[in-house]
C-alpha positions as CSV (number, residue, x, y, z in Angstrom):
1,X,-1.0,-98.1,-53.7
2,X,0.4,-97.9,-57.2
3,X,0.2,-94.4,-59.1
4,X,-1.6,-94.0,-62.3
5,X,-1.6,-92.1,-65.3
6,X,-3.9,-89.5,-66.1
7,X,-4.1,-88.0,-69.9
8,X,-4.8,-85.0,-70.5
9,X,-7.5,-84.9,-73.1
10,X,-8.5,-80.9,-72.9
11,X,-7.2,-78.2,-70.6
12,X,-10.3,-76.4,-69.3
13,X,-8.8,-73.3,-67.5
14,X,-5.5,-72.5,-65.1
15,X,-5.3,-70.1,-63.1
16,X,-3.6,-68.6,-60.1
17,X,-4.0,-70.5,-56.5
18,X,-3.4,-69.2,-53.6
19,X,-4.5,-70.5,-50.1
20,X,-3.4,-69.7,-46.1
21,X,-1.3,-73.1,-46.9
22,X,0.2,-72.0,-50.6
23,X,2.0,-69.2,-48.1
24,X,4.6,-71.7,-46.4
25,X,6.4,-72.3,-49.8
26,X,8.4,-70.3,-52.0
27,X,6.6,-71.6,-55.5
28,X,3.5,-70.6,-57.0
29,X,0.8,-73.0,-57.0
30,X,-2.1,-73.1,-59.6
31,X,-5.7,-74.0,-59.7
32,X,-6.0,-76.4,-62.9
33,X,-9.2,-77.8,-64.5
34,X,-8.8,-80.6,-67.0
35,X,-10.2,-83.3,-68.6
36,X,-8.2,-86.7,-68.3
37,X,-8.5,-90.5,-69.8
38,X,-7.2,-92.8,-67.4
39,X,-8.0,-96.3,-68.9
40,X,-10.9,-95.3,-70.5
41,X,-11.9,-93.3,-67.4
42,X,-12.7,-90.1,-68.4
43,X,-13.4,-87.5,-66.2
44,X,-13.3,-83.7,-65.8
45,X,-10.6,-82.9,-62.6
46,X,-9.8,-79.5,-60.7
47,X,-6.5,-79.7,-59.2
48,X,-3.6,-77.9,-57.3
49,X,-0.1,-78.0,-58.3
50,X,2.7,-76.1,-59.0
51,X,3.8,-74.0,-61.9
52,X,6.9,-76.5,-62.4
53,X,5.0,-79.6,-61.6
54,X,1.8,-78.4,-64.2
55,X,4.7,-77.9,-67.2
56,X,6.3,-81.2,-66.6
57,X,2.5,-83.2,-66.7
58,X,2.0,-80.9,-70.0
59,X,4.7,-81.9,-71.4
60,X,4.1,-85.7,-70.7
61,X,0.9,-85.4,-71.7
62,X,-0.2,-86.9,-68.2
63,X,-0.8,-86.4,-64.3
64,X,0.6,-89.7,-61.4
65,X,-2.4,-89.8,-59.3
């Protein structure tokens, strides 16, 4: 399955995560609602990742889903 890119068109809201899971690593994770053009697809998304891997996909400008 090949990965794709998601833009991010709007940023909606981030905010803290933190789940029974979230506890077995030593990053902080963060619950992230944004709006994203993937081919013409666009679509409002709520996802989980981590404060380093959210600042790389901002900078970007996209997610790999």
């Amino acid at each position: 399955m090949n990965a794709l890119e998601y833009y991010i068109k709007e940023i909606i809201s981030v905010e803290p995560y933190e789940a029974e899971w979230t506890k077995e690593f030593d990053e902080k994770f963060l619950r992230i609602r944004v709006v994203t053009d993937c081919y013409g697809d666009v679509r409002e998304h709520e996802v989980i990742e981590t404060e380093k891997e959210w600042e790389e996909a901002k900078k970007r400008g996209y997610f790999f889903w």
